[in-house]
N, C-alpha and C positions, 0 to 999 in steps of 0.2 A: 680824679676818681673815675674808672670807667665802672660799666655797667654789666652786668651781668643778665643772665635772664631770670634770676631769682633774684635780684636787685631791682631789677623792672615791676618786676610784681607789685614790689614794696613803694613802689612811686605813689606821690600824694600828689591831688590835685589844692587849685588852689581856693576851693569849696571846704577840704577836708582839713586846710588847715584853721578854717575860719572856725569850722564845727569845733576840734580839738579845742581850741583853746577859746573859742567862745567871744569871738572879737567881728566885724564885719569882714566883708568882702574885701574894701579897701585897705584896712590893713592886714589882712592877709594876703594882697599883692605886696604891701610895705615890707614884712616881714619874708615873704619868701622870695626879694631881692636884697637879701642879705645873708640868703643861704645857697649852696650850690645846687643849682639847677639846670633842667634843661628844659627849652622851651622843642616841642611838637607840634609844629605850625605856629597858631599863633596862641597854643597852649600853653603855660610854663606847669614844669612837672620836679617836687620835689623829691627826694632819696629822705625815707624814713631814715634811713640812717644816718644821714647826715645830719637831720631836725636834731634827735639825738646826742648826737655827738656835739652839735652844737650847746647845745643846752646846757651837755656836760662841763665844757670848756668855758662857759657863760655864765656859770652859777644859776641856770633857768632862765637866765636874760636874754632876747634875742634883741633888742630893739638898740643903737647904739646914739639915737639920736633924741633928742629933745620932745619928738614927735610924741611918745611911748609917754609922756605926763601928760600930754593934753587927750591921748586915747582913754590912759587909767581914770582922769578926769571924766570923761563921757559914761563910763560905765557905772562909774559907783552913786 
């Protein structure tokens, strides 16, 4: 996917996705290494559109690992 500068805009940190979906900081690094990103410096920066597009392809699931029942665990 390249980037555009109207796509750049649209970049998510990896704060923004912890906010979105309401999960900590560590797994919003879990989760935004299973999404295409790019790291600036030692940033990683996701593409709203790709979270998106993921989600869609995923039925709203991003997590593909075993990890995603013991996080749902912590929270409820």
């Amino acid at each position: 996917m390249s980037y555009s500068r109207r796509n750049v805009a649209r970049m998510l940190t990896v704060e923004d996705l912890a906010q979105r979906f309401s999960v900590s900081r560590a797994t919003a690094y879990r989760m935004a290494h299973e999404l295409p990103m790019v790291r600036v410096g030692r940033c990683l920066r996701i593409s709203e559109e790709a979270l998106e597009e993921a989600l869609r392809e995923n039925d709203g699931e991003l997590f593909t690992s075993s990890r995603q029942e013991e996080d749902r665990d912590e929270r409820c």
